[in-house]
VOPAGU-2260 file (C-alpha; in pm, 1 decimal, decimal comma):
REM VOPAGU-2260
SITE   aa  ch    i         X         Y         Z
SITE  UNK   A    0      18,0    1514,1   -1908,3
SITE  UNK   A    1     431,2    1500,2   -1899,5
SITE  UNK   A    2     581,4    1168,3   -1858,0
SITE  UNK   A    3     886,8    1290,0   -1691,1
SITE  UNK   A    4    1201,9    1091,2   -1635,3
SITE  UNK   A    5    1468,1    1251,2   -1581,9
SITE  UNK   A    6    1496,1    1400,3   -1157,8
SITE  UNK   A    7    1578,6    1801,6   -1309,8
SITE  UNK   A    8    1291,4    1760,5   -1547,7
SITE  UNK   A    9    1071,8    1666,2   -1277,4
SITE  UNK   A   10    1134,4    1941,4   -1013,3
SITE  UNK   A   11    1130,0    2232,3   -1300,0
SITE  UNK   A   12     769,3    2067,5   -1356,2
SITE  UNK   A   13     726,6    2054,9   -1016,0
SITE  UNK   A   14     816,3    2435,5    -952,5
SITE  UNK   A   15     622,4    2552,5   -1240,4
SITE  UNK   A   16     245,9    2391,6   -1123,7
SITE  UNK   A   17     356,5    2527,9    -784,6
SITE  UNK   A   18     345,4    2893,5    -931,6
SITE  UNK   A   19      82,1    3132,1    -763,8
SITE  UNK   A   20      84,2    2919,1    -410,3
SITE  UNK   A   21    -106,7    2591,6    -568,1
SITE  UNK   A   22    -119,4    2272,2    -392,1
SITE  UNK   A   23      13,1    1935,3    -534,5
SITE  UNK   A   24     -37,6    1551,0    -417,5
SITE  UNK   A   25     155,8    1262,9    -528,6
SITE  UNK   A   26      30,7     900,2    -569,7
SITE  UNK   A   27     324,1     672,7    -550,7
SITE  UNK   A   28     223,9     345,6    -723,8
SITE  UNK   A   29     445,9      64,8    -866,9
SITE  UNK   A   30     229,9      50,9   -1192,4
SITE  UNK   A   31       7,4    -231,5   -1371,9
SITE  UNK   A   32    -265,9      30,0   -1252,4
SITE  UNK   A   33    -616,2     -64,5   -1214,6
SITE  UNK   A   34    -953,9      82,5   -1016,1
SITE  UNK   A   35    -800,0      96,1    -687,1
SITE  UNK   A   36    -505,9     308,3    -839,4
SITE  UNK   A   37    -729,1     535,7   -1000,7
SITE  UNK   A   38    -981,3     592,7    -641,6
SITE  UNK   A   39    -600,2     753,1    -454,0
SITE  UNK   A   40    -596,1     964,9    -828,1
SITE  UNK   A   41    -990,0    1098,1    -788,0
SITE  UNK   A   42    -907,7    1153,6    -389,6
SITE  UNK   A   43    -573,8    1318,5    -471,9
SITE  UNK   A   44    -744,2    1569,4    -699,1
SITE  UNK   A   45    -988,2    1653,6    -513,2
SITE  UNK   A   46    -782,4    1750,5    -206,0
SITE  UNK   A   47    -539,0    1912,4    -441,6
SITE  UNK   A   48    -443,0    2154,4    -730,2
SITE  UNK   A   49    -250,2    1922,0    -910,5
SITE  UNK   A   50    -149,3    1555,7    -916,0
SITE  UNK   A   51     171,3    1384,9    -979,1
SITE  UNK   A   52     185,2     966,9    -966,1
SITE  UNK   A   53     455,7     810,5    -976,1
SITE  UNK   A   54     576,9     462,5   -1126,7
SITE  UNK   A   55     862,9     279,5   -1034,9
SITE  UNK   A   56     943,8    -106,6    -985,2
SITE  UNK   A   57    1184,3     -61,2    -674,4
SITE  UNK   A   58    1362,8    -352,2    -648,3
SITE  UNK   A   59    1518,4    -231,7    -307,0
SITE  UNK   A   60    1168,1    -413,5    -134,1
SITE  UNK   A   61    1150,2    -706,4    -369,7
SITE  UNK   A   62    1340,8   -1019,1    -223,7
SITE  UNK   A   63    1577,2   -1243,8    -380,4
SITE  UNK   A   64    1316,7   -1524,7    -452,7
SITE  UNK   A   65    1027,5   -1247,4    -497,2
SITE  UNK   A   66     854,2   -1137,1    -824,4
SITE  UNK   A   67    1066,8    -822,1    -958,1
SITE  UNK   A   68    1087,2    -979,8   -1327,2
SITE  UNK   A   69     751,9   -1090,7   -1355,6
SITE  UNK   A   70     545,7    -786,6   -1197,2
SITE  UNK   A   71     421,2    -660,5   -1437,1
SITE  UNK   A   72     495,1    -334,6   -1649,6
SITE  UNK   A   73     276,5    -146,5   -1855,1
SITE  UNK   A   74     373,9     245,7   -1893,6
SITE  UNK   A   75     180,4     292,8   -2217,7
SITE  UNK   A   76    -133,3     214,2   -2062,8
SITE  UNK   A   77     -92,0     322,4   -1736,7
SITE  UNK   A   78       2,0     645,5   -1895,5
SITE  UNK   A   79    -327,5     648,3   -2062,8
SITE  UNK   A   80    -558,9     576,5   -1744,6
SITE  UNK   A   81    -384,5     846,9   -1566,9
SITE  UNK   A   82    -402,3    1130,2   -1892,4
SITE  UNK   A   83    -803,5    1043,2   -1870,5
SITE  UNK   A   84    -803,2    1143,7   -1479,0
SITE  UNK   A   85    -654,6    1438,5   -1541,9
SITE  UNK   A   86    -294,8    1363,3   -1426,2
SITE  UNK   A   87     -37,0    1681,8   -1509,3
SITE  UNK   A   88     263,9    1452,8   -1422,5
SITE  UNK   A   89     354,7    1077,1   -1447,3
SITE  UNK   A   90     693,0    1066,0   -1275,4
SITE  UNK   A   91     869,0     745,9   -1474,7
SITE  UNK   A   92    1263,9     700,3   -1349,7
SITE  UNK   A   93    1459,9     444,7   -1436,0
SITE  UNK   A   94    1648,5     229,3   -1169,8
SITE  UNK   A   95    1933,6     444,1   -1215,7
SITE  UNK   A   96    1788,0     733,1   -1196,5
SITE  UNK   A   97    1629,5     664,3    -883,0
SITE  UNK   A   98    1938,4     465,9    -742,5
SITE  UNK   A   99    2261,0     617,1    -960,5
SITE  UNK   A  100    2597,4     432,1    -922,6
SITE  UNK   A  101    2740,4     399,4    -565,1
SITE  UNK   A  102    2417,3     446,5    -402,5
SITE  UNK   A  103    2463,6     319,3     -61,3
SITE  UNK   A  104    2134,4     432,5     196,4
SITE  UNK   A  105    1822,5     272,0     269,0
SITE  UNK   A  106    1567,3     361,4     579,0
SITE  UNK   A  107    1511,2     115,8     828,0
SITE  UNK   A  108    1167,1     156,3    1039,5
SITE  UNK   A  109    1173,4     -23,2    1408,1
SITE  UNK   A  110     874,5    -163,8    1548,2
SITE  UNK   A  111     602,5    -122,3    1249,1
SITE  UNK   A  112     799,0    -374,8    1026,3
SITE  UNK   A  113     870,7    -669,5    1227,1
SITE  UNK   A  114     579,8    -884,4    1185,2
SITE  UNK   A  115     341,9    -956,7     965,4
SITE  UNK   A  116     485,8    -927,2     608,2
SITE  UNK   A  117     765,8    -794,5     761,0
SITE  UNK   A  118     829,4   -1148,7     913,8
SITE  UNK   A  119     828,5   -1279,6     575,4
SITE  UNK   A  120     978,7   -1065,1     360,9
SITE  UNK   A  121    1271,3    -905,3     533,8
SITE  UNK   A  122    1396,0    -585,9     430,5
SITE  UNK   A  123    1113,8    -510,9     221,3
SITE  UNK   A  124    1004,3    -252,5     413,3
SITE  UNK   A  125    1339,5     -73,9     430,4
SITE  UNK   A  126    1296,8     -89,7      33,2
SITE  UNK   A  127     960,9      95,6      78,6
SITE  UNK   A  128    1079,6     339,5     344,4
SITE  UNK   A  129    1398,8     423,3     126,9
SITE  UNK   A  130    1246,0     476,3    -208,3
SITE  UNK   A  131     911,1     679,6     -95,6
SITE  UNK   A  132    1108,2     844,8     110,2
SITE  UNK   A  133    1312,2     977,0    -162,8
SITE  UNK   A  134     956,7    1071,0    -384,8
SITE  UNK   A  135     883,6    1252,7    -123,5
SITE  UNK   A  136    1192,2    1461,0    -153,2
SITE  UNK   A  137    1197,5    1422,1    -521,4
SITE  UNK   A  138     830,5    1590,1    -572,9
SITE  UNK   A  139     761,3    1770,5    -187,3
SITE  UNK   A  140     424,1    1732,0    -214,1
SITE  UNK   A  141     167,0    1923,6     -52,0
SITE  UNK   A  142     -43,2    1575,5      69,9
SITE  UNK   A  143      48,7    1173,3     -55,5
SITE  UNK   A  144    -215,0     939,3    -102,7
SITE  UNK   A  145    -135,0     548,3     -20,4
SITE  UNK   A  146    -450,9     289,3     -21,2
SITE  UNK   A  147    -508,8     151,0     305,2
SITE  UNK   A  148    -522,3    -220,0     171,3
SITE  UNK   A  149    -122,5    -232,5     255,2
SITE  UNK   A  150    -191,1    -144,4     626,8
SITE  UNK   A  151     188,9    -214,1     753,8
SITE  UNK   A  152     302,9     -65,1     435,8
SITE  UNK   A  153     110,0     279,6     551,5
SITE  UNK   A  154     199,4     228,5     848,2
SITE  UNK   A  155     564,0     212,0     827,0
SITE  UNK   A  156     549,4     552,4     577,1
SITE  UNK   A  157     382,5     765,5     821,0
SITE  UNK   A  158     570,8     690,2    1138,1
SITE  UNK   A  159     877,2     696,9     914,9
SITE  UNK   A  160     745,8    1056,8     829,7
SITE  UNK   A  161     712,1    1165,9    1185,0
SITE  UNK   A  162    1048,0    1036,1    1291,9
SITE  UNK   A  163    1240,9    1223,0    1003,9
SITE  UNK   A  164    1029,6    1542,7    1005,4
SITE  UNK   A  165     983,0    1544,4     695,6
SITE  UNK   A  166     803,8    1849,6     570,2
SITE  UNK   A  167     665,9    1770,2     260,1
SITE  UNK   A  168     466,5    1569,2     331,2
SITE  UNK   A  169     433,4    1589,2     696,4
SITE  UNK   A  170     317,4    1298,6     896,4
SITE  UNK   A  171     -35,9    1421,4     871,0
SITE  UNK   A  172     -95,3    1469,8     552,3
SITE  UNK   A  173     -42,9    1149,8     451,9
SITE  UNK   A  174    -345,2    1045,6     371,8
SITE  UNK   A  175    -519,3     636,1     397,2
SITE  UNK   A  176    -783,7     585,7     164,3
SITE  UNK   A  177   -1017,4     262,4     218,5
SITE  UNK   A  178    -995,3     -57,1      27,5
SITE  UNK   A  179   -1128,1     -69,3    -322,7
SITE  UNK   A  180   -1316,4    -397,9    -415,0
SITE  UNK   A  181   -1460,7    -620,8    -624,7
SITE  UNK   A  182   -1803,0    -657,6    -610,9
SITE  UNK   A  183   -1770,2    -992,8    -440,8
SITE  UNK   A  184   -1525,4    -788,0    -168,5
SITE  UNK   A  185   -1196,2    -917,4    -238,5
SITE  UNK   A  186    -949,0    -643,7    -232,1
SITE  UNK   A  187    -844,6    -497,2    -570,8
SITE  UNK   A  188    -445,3    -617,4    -624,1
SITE  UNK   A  189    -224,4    -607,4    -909,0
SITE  UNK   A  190    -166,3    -951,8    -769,9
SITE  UNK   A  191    -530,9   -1062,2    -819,8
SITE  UNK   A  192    -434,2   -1117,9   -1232,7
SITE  UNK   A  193    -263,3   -1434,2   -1146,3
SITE  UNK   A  194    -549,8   -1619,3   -1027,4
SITE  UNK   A  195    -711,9   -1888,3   -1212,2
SITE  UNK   A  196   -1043,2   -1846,7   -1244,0
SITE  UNK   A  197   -1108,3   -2140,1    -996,7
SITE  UNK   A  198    -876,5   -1965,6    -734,7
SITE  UNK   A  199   -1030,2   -1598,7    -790,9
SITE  UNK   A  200   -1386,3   -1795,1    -713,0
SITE  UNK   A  201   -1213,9   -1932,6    -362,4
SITE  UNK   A  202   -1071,7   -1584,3    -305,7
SITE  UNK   A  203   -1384,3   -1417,9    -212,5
SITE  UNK   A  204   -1374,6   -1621,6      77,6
SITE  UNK   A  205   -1126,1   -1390,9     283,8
SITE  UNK   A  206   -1288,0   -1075,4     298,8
SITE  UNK   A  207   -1598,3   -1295,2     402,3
SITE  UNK   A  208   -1434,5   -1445,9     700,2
SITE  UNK   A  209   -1301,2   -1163,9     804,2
SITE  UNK   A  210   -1606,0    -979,2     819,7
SITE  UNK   A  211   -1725,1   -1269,2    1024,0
SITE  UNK   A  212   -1398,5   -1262,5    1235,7
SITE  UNK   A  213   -1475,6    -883,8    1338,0
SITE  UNK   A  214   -1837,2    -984,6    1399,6
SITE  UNK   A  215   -1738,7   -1222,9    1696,7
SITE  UNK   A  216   -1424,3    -955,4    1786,0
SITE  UNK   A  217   -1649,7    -735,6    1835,1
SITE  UNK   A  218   -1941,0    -917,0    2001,7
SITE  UNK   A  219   -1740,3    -969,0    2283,5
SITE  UNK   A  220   -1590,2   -1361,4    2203,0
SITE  UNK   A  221   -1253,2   -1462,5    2245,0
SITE  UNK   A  222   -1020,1   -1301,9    1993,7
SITE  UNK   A  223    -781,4   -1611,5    1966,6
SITE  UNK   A  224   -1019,3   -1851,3    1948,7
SITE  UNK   A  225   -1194,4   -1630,2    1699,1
SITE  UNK   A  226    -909,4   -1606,4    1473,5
SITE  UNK   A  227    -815,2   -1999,1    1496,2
SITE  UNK   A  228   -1161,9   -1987,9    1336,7
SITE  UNK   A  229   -1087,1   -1761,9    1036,3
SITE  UNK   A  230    -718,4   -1958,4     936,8
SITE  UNK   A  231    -939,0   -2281,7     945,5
SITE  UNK   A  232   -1224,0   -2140,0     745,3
SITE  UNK   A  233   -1003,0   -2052,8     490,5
SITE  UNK   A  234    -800,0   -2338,2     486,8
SITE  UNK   A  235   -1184,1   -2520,7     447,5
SITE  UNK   A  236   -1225,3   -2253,9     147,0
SITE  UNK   A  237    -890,0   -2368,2     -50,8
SITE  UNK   A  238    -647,7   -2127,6      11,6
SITE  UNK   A  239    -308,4   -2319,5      72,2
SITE  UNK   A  240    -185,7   -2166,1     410,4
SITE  UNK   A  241    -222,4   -1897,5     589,2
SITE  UNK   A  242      84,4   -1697,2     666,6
SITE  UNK   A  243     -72,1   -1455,4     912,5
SITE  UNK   A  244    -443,5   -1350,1    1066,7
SITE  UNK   A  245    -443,3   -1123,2    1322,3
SITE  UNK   A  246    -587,1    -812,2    1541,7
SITE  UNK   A  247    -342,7    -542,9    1588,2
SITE  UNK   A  248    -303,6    -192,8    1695,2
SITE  UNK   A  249    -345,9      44,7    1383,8
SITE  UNK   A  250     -89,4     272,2    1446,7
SITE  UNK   A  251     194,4      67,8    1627,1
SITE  UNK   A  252     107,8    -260,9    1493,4
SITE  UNK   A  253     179,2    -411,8    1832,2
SITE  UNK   A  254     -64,9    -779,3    1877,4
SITE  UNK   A  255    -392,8    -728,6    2061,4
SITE  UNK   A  256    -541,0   -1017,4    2197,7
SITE  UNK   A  257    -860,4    -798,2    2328,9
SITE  UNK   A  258   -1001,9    -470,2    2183,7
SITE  UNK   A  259    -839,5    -176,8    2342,5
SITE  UNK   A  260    -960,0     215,9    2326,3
SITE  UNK   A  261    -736,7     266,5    2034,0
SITE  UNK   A  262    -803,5     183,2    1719,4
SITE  UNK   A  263    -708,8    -179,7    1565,6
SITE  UNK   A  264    -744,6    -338,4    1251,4
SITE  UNK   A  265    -750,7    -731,5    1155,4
SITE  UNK   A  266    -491,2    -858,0     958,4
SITE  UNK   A  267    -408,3   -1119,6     732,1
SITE  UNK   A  268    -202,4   -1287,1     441,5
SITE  UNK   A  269    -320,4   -1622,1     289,6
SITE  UNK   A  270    -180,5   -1806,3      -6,2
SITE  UNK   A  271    -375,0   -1940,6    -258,7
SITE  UNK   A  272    -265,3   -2139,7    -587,7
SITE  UNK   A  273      74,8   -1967,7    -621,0
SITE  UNK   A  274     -68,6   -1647,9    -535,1
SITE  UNK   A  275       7,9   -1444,6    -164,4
SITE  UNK   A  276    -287,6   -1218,1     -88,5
SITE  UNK   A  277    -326,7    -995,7     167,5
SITE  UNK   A  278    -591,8    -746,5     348,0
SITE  UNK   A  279    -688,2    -551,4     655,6
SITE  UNK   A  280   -1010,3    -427,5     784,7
SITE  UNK   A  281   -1086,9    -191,8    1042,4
SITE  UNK   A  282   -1196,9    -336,8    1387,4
SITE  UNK   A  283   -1419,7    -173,5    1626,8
SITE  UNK   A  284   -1560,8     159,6    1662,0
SITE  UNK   A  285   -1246,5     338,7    1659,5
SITE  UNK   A  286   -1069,6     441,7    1329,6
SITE  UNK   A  287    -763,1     667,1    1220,8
């Protein structure tokens, strides 16, 4: 595997697994890589030729009062989970590589970022826009693979994709992979470290109620009383507040208060301890 960190290293790379016509995905990731990292790795090489991940802190989406110090960085072992899946490149920049001195553009997406974590962490999602927009450039991958636990974050990439006609990758071939979980169903997250072990116990209780929450959704019953249900249940289960739970359309992200013929997904952000998590689950019969 090349660790590559330098943007005319990377594209000579780039051109020289492209040789003979083959195909190449990239898995953008922020690092501190675990399971769920590794599942978009397996998917990305078996849709693909070659794989290239990239790892990069972008502190364009983190917030003034957010985490950027403290998330956690860990190159030497990421490095080492991706040589053992068979990674040819780990694409490593530095901030000012990515963002060199008098840097002035971001992306903004209309209508997918609003709400949700939009609502509470403004102009994060011009941060992700901007900077996987650039990867994209940067590598021009044949396919990108993003899990589907960020829903809004997925969201936002592919309609930014279509908008821009971008051509590598286009809109379509970005690709959603499902969830990875623990066995007791909560959502694998870098996030899920800080936890004590009293709060990681508690934590199982979202994906639960949410299950439960589709249940009713989809039985027929009343999707706002329904979802009054799940923000009490988990306030009942310990988690401190909950910022946000509920049923939207999957592609625009636009508030459903009854199932529709398009497809929709539940979602929701809770805080527990002094840790935000979040998580989505498809609703219904129809999926993208």
């Amino acid at each position: 595997m090349q660790t590559i960190t330098r943007l005319d290293m990377l594209r000579n790379n780039v051109a020289w697994l492209r040789r003979d016509g083959a195909t190449l995905a990239l898995v953008p990731t922020m690092g501190a890589l675990h399971e769920g990292h590794l599942t978009l790795v397996r998917e990305a090489r078996r849709r693909a030729d070659h794989v290239c991940v990239s790892i990069f802190v972008n502190p364009m989406q983190f917030g003034p009062n957010e985490d950027l110090d403290a998330y956690p960085r860990q190159l030497e072992a990421d490095s080492a989970l991706l040589e053992a899946e068979g990674v040819e490149l780990l694409w490593a920049p530095s901030v000012e590589e990515m963002y060199p001195g008098g840097f002035a553009t971001s992306i903004s997406v209309a209508g997918v970022t609003e709400n949700f974590c939009g609502a509470d962490r403004p102009g994060h999602f011009d941060g992700v826009a901007t900077v996987v927009c650039k990867l994209f450039n940067q590598v021009r991958p044949d396919i990108a693979c993003f899990g589907e636990k960020d829903w809004q974050q997925l969201a936002t990439i592919r309609r930014m994709a279509r908008d821009l006609d971008l051509p590598a990758p286009m809109a379509g071939s970005i690709v959603g992979i499902p969830t990875v979980r623990e066995a007791d169903g909560l959502a694998m997250s870098s996030r899920n470290r800080y936890l004590t072990p009293e709060d990681r116990a508690a934590a199982a209780a979202l994906p639960r109620a949410m299950r439960d929450a589709i249940g009713r959704i989809e039985a027929g019953e009343s999707v706002s009383a329904t979802l009054t249900a799940l923000k009490d249940r988990l306030t009942e289960a310990g988690f401190t507040s909950v910022d946000y739970a509920d049923l939207a359309d999957a592609d625009s992200l636009r508030p459903l208060t009854a199932l529709a013929a398009t497809p929709a997904r539940l979602l929701v952000a809770a805080r527990i301890g002094g840790t935000r998590l979040i998580d989505n689950m498809a609703v219904g019969a129809a999926t993208v």
